[in-house]
Wavefront OBJ file of the C-alpha trace (Angstrom):
o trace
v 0.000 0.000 0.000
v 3.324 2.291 1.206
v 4.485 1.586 -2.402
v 1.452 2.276 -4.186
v 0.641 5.176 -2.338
v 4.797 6.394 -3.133
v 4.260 5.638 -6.930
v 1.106 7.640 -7.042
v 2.305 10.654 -5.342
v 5.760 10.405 -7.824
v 3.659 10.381 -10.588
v 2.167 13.739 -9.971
v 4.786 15.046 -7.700
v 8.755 15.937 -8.054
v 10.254 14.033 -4.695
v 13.907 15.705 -4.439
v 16.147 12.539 -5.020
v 13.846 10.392 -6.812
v 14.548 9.941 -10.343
v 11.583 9.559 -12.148
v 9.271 11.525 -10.249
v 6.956 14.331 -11.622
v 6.907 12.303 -14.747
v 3.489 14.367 -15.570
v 4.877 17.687 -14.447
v 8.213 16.995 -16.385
v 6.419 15.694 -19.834
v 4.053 18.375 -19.723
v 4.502 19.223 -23.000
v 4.590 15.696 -24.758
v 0.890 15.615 -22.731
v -0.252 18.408 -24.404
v 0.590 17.611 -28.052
v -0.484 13.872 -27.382
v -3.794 15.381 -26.048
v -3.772 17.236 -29.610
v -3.259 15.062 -31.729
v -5.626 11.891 -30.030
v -8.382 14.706 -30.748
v -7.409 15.791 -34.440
v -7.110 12.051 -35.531
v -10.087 10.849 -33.670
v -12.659 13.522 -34.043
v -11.246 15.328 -37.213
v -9.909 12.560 -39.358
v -10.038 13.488 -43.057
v -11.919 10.618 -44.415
v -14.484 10.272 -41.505
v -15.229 14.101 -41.914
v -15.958 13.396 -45.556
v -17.929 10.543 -44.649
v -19.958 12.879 -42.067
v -20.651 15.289 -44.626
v -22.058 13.407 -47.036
v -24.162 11.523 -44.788
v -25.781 14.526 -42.943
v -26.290 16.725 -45.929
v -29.817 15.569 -46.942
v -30.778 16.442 -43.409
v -28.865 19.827 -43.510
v -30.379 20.415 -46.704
v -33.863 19.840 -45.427
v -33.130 22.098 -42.291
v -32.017 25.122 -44.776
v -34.837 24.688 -46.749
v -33.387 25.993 -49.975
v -36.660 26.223 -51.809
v -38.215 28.554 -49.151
v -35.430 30.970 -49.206
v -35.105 31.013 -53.205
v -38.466 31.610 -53.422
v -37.956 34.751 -50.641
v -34.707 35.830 -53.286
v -36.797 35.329 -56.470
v -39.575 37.802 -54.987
v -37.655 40.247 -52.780
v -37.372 43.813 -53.924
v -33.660 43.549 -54.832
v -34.983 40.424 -57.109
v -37.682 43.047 -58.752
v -34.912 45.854 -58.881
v -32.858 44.008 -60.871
v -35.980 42.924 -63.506
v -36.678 46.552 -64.015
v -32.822 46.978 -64.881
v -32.622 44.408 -67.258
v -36.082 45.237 -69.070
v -35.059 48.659 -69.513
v -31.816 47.213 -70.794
v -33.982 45.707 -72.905
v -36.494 48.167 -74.010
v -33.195 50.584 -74.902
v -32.116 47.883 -78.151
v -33.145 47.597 -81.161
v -35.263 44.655 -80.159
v -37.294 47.068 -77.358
v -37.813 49.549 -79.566
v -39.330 47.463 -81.819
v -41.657 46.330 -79.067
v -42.106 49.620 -78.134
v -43.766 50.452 -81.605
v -46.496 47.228 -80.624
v -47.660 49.265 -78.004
v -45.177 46.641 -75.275
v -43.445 48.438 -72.695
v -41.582 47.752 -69.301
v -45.013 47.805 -67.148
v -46.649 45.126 -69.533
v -44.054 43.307 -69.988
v -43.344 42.903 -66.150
v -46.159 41.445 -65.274
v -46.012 38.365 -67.940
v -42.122 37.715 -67.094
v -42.310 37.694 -62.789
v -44.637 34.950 -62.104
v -42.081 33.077 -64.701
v -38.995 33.699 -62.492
v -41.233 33.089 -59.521
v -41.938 29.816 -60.660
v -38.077 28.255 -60.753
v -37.494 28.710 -57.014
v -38.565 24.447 -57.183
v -36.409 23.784 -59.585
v -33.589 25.580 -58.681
v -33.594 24.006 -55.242
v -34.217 20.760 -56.611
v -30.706 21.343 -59.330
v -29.274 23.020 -56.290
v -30.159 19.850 -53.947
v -28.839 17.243 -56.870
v -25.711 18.969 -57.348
v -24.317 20.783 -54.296
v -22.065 18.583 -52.421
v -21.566 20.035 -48.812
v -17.970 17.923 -48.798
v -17.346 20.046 -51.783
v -17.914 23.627 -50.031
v -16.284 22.206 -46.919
v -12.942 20.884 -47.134
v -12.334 18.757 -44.176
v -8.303 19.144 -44.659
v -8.876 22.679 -44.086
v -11.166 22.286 -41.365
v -8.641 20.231 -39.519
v -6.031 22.723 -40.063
v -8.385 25.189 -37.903
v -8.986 23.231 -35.470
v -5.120 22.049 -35.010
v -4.401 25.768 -34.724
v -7.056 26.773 -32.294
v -6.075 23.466 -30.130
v -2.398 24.738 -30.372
v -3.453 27.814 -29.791
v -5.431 27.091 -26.351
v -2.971 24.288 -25.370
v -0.239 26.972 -24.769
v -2.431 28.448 -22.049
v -2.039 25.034 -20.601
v 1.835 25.199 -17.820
v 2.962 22.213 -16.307
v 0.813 23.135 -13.263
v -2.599 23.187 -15.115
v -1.719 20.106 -17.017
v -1.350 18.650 -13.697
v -4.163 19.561 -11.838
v -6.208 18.674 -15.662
v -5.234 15.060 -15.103
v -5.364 14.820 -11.434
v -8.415 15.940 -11.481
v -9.181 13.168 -13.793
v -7.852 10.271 -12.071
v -6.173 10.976 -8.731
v -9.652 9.351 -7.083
v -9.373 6.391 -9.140
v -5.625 5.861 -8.420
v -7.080 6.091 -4.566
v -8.461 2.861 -5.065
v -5.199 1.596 -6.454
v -3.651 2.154 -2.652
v -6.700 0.356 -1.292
v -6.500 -2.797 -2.906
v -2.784 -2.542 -2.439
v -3.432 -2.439 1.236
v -6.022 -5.523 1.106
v -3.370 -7.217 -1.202
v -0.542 -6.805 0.570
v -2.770 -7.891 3.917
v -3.786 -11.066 2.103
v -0.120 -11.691 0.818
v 1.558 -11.195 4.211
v -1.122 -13.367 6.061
v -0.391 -16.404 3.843
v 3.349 -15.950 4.063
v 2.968 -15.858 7.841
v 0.509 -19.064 7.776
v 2.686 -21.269 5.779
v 5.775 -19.896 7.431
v 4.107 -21.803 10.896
v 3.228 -24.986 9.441
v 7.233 -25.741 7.307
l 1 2 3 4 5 6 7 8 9 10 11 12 13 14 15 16 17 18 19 20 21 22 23 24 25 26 27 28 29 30 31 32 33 34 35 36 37 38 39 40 41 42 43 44 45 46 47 48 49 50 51 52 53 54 55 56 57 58 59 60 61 62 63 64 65 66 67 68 69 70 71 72 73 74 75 76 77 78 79 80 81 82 83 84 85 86 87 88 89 90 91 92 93 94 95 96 97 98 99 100 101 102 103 104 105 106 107 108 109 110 111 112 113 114 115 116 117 118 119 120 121 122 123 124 125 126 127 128 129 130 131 132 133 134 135 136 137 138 139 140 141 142 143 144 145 146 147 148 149 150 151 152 153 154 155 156 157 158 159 160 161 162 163 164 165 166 167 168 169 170 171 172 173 174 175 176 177 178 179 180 181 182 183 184 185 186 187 188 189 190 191 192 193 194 195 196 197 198 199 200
């Protein structure tokens, strides 16, 4: 249990003429960039982020609902603003002028071409839905990159002491136990040595 309890304590603590001891204080920084990198490879692995994209984008394509907000585009003002433009673009050619002498102008002709433009919000979300990759738009390799420079980025706030207290807060209780059984163990162990050391 004496052991145990030693071992435990040198593991967290630097005992002046121990070699060995502190091991977490001393490796504090081969802690951090193994903490680093067990979350980049297991959480932002290339292939399993392109795997998670392409398996969540119908869903994230339902939650945008792309229809609904290219039918809000299609009849917004900036949407009419720019019909006016390019009818009066129109109605300045040779081709509008001509229309212009049948009595068609920009107000007539408005009317007949919005309910037209209106009417491909469905099929532009349905092209846009067929098409659109979302492991295209996001590329996981750059998405990893981030996140290995925000990690680094945080893990440098992390000294030897907070490292420390991080993973003694983490296990020190369950090491506990470790000295408890070593204490039953070493009971158990010294009882039988003592028995059989009667009966030779």
């Amino acid at each position: 249990g004496i052991t145990n309890w030693l071992a435990v304590k040198m593991l967290f603590d630097k005992i002046p003429g121990l070699i060995g001891s502190g091991v977490i204080r001393n490796q504090f920084l081969e802690i951090r960039n193994s903490v680093k990198m067990i979350v980049l490879d297991t959480f932002f692995e290339p292939n399993s982020m392109m795997k998670y994209l392409n398996d969540k984008q119908d869903d994230w394509l339902q939650k945008l609902d792309i229809n609904t907000k290219i039918n809000e585009v299609l009849k917004s003002k900036a949407a009419d603003d720019i019909v006016d433009k390019h009818l009066n673009l129109m109605m300045s050619r040779p081709e509008g002028m001509m229309l212009s002498f049948m009595g068609v102008n920009v107000a007539t002709l408005k009317p007949t071409i919005l309910p037209f433009i209106h009417g491909l919000g469905p099929t532009v979300s349905s092209v846009l839905s067929d098409n659109v990759k979302t492991s295209e738009l996001i590329n996981p390799e750059n998405v990893r990159k981030q996140v290995d420079q925000l990690l680094s980025a945080k893990l440098e706030e992390m000294t030897a002491t907070r490292v420390k207290v991080l993973i003694e807060h983490m296990i020190r209780k369950h090491l506990g136990w470790l000295v408890i059984w070593g204490n039953v163990f070493g009971a158990i162990i010294g009882v039988i040595c003592e028995v059989s050391s009667v009966f030779k």
